[in-house]
C-alpha positions as CSV (number, residue, x, y, z in Angstrom):
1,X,-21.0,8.9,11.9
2,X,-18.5,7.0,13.9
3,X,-17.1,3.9,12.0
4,X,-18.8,1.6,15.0
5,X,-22.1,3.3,14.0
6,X,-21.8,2.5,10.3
7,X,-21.8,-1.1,11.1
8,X,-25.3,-0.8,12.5
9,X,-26.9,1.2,10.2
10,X,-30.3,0.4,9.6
11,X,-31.1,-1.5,6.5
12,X,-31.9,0.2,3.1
13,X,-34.9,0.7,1.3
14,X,-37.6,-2.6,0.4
15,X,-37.7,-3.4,-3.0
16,X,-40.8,-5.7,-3.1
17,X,-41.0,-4.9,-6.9
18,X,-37.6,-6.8,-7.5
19,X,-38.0,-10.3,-8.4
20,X,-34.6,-11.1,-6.3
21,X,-36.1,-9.4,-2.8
22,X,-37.8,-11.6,-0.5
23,X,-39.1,-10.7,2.6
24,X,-36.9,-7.2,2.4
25,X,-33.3,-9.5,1.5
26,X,-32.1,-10.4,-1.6
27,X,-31.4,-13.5,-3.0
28,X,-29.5,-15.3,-5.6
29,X,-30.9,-17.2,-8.3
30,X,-29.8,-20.6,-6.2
31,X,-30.2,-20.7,-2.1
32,X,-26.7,-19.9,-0.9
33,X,-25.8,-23.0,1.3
34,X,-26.1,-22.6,4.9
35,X,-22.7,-22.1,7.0
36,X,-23.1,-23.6,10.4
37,X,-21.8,-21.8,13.4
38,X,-19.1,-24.9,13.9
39,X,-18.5,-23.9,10.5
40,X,-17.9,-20.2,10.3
41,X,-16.3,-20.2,14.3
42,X,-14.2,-22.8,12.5
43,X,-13.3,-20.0,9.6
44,X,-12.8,-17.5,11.5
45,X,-10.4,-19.2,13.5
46,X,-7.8,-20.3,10.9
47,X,-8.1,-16.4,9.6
48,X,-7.2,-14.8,12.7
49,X,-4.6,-17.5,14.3
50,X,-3.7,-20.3,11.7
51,X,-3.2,-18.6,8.7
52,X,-0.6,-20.6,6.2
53,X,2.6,-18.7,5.2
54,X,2.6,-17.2,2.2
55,X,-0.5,-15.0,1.7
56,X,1.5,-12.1,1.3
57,X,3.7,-10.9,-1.1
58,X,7.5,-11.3,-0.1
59,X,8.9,-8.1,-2.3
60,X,7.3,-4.6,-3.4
61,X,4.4,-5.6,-5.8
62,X,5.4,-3.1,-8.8
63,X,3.3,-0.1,-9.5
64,X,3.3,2.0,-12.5
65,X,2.4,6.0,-11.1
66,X,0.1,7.7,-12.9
67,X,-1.0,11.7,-13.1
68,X,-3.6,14.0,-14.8
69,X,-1.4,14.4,-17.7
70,X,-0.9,10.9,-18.9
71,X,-4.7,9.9,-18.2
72,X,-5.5,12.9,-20.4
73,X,-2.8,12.5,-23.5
74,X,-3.8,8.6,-22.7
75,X,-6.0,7.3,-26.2
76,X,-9.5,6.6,-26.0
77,X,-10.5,3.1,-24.9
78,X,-7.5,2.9,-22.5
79,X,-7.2,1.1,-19.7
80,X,-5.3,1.1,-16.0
81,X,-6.0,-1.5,-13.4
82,X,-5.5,0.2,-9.9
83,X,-5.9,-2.4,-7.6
84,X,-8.0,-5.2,-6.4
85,X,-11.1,-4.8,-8.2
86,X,-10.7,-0.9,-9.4
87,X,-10.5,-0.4,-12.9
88,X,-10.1,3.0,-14.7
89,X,-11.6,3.5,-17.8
90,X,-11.3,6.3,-20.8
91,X,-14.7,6.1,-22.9
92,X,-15.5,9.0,-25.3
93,X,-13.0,11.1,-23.5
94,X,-14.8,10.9,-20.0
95,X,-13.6,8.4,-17.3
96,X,-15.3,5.4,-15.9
97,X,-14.1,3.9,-12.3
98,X,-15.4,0.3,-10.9
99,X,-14.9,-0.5,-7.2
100,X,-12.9,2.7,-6.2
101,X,-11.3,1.0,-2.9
102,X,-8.2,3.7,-1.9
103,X,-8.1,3.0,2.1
104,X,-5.0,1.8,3.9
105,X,-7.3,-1.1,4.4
106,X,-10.1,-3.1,3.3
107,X,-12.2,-2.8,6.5
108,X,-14.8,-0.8,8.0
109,X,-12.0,0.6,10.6
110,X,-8.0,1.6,9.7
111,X,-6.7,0.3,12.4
112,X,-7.3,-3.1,12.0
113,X,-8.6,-5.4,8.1
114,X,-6.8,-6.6,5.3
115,X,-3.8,-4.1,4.6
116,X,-3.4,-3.0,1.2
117,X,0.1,-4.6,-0.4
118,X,0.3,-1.4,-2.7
119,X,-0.4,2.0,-3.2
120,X,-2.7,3.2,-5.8
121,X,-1.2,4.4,-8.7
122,X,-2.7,7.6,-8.6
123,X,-4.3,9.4,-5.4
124,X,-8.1,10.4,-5.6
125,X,-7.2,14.3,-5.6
126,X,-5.2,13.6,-8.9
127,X,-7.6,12.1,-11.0
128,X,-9.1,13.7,-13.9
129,X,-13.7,14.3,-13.0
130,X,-15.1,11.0,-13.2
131,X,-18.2,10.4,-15.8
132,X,-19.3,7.9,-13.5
133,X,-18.8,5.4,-10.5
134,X,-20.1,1.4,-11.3
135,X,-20.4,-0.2,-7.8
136,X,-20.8,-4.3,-8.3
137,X,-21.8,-4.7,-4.4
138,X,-21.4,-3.1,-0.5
139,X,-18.4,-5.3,0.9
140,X,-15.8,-3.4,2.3
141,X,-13.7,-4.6,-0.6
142,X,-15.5,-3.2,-3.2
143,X,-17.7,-0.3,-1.5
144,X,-14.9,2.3,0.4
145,X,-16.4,5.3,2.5
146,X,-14.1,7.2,2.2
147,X,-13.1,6.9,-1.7
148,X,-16.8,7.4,-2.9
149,X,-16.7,10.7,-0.2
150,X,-13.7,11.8,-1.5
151,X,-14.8,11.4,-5.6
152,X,-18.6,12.7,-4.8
153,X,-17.6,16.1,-5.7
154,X,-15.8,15.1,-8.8
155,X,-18.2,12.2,-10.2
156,X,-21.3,13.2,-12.4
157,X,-23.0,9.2,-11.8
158,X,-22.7,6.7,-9.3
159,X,-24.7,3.8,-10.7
160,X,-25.3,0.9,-8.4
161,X,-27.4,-2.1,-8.0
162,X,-30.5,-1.8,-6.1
163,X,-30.3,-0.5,-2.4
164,X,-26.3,-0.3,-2.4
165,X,-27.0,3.6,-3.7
166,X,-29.4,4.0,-0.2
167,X,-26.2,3.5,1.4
168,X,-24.3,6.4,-0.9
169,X,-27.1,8.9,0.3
170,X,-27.3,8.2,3.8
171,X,-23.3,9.0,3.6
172,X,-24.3,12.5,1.8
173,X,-23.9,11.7,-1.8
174,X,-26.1,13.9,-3.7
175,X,-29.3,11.7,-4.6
176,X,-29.2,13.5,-8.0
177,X,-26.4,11.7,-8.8
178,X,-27.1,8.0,-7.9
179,X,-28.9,5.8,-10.3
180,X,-30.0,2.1,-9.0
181,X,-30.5,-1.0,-10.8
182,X,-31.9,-4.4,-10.8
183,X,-30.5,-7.1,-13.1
184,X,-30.9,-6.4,-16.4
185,X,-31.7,-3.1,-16.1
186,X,-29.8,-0.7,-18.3
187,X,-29.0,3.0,-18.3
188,X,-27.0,5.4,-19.8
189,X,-24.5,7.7,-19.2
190,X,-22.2,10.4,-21.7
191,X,-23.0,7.5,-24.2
192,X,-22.0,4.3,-22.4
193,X,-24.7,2.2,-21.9
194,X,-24.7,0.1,-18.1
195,X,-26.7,-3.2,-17.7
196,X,-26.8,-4.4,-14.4
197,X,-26.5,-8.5,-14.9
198,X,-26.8,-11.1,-12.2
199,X,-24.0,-12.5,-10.0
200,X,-24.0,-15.6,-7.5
201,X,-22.9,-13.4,-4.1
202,X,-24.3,-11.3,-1.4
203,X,-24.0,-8.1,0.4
204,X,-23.7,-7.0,4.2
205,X,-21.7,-4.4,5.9
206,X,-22.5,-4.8,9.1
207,X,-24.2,-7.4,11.6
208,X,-27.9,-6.3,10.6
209,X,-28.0,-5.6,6.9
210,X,-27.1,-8.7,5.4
211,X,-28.4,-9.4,1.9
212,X,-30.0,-5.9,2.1
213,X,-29.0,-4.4,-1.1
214,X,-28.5,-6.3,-4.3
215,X,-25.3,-7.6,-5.9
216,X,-24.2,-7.1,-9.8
217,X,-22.4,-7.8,-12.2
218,X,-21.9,-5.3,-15.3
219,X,-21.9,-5.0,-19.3
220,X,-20.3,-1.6,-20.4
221,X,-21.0,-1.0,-24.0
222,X,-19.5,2.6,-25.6
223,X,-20.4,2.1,-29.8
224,X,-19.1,-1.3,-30.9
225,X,-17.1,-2.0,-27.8
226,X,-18.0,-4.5,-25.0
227,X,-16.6,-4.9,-21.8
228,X,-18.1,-7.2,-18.7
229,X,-17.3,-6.2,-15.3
230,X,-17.8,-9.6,-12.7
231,X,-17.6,-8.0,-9.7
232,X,-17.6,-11.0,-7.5
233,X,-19.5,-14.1,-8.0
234,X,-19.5,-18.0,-7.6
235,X,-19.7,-19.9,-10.6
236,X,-23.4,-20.1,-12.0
237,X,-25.2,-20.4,-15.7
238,X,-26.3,-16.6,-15.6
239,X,-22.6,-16.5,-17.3
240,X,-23.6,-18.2,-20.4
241,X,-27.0,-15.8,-20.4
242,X,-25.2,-12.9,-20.1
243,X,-22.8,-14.4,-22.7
244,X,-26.0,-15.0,-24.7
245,X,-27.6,-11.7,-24.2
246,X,-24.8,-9.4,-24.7
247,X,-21.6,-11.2,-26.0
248,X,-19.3,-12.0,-27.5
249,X,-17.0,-9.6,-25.1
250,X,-14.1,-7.3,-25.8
251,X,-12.3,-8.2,-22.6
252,X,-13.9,-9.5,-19.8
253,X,-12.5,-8.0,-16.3
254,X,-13.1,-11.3,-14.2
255,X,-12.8,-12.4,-10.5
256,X,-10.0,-14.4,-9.9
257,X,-8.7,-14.7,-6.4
258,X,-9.9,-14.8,-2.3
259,X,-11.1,-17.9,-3.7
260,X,-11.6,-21.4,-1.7
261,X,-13.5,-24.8,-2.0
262,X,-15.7,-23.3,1.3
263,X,-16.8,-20.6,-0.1
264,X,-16.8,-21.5,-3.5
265,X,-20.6,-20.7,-3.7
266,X,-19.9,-16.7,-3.8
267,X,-16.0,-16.8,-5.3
268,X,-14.8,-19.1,-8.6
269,X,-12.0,-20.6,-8.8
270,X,-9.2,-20.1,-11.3
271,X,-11.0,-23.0,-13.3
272,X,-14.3,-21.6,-12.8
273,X,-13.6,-18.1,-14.1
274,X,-11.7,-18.9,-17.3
275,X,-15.0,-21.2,-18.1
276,X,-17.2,-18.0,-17.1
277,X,-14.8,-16.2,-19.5
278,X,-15.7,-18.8,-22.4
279,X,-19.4,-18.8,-21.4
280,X,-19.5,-14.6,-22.1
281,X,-17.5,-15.5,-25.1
282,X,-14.7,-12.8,-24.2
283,X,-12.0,-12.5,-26.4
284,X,-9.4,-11.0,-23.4
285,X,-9.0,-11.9,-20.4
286,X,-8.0,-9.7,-17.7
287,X,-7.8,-11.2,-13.5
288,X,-8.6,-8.9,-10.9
289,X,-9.7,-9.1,-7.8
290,X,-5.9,-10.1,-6.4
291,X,-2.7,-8.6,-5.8
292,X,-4.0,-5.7,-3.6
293,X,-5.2,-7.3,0.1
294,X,-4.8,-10.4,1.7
295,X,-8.6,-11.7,1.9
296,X,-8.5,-15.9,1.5
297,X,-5.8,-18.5,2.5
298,X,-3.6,-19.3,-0.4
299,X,-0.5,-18.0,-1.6
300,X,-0.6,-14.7,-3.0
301,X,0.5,-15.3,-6.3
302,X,-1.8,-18.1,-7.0
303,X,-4.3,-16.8,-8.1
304,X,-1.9,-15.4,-11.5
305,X,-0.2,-18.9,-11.4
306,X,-3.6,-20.8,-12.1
307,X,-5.4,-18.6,-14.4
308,X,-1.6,-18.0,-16.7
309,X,-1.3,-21.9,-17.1
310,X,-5.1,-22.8,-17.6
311,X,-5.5,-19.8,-19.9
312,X,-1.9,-21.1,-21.6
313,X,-3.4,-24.6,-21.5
314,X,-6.6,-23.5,-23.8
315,X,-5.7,-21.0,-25.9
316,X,-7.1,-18.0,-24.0
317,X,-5.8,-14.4,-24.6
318,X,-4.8,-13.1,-21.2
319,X,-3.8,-9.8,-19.9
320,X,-1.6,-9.1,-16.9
321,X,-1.5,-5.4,-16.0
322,X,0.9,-4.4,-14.1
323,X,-1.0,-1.8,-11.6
324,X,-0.8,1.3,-13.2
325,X,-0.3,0.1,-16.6
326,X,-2.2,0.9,-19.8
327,X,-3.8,-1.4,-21.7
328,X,-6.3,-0.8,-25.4
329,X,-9.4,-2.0,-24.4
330,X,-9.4,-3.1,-28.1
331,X,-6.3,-4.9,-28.6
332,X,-4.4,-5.3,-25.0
333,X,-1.1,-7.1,-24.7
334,X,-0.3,-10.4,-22.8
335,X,2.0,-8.6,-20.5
336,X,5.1,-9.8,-18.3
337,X,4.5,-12.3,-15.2
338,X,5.3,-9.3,-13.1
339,X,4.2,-11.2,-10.0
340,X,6.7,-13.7,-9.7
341,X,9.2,-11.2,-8.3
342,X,7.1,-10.2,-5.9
343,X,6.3,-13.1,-4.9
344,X,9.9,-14.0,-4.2
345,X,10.0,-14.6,-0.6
């Protein structure tokens, strides 16, 4: 299928039994307000022609390679953030992924999105089989073609939230291998258990399939240690009943960037997720979504500039990665403010 042709595909399967699907589209616990066409045109308009300087990186964003023989001599419980919001996990000796984006670009073409500011640390062909794939939603983003095409043949699971695993077949995926949840539905996997959890967001990969598959956040429990996955999401109460439910957290892998006051419905801000991160009662704190594409309209390092002082300001642990680095699940470190160079302009 052409790339055109995949942003027309025809929407998933219902889910009537799905307390989230109405009338074949899901829905968030609270209406998502309503963006006029002024509004959006508006948007869209500042993105393509009035962007503000400084969105981008001004130096090389430091990446730490990795290969097949670290991630195997690497202890259990490690760690290695890889980009935007792809996370690489060793559990019990198998390896977990979250949002495997690799593409040149964030986009449903390559010749034209978001441009990624780094390579990954480590290329698809070089990473060890993969226990599982978690998905948190289908933007382009978070849900890459051509990653999940290229890690099919090397991934036992793909576990998604409802409907974004319709999308995985109709690529070729082996239905055998994809598992799809509502919110708080739980499986599991080579002994990790997966809940499914809510999120304030939506889904839509094309002009005729918005809201058509459900959006998630995750819990990832392996024996006594507990890690929550945000994916993306606005700021809402499910945090504190997730928090409730499942907490307190080991380290908490939280949305923290393509943030704005417009959209801030569907995407915290800095404020928003260190309060998510005290509503799950997480003990580290570890931003993602940033560094990797340019996907909102302030500066680039912002996003580790807001959460380091309000984290600094309350007496939060927080972890900053480089990309590539490892971290213990268990007991990370507070890591260097690696972006600052980069963001030297």
């Amino acid at each position: 299928m052409t790339a055109c042709a995949a942003c027309f595909q025809s929407p998933p399967s219902r889910y009537e039994h799905s307390r989230q699907q109405r009338d074949g589209r899901f829905h968030n616990a609270l209406p998502r307000p309503a963006v006029g066409l002024w509004q959006g045109a508006k948007l869209a308009w500042t993105f393509l022609f009035a962007k503000p300087a400084g969105t981008m990186p001004g130096r090389p964003i430091p990446v730490r390679a990795l290969d097949l023989a670290q991630l195997q001599a690497a202890p259990d419980r490690s760690l290695y953030r890889l980009g935007h919001s792809t996370v690489l996990m060793k559990l019990g000796g198998r390896y977990w992924i979250t949002d495997p984006v690799f593409s040149e670009r964030a986009s449903p073409v390559q010749w034209a999105g978001p441009a990624r500011f780094h390579a990954p640390p480590i290329a698809i062909e070089n990473l060890p089989p993969i226990a599982g794939v978690i998905l948190s939603h289908d933007h382009y983003d978070h849900l890459d073609r051509a990653a999940v095409m290229q890690l099919a043949a090397k991934t036992g699971r793909f576990v998604t939230p409802l409907g974004v695993g319709d999308q995985l077949i109709a690529w070729g995926v082996d239905p055998v291998k994809v598992e799809q949840l509502d919110w708080w539905q739980s499986t599991e996997v080579d002994g990790l258990r997966l809940t499914a959890t809510p999120a304030q967001h939506f889904s839509g990969r094309g002009l005729t399939d918005t809201d058509r598959s459900l959006w998630a956040s995750w819990v990832v429990q392996h024996a006594d240690l507990r890690v929550f996955f945000s994916g993306d999401s606005g700021y809402f109460d499910g945090f504190k009943a997730i928090g409730d439910a499942y907490g307190p957290f080991d380290l908490t892998l939280m949305e923290t960037g393509a943030y704005d006051e417009r959209w801030a419905f569907v995407h915290m801000q800095p404020e928003e997720t260190l309060q998510a991160h005290l509503d799950l009662r997480g003990r580290w704190l570890l931003p993602i979504h940033n560094g990797t594409f340019d996907l909102a309209l302030h500066p680039w390092e912002q996003p580790f500039e807001r959460i380091a002082a309000l984290a600094a300001a309350q007496g939060v642990a927080l972890t900053t990665p480089v990309m590539g680095e490892r971290i213990d699940m268990l007991a990370p470190v507070t890591g260097s403010s690696w972006w600052r160079d980069a963001a030297l302009r």
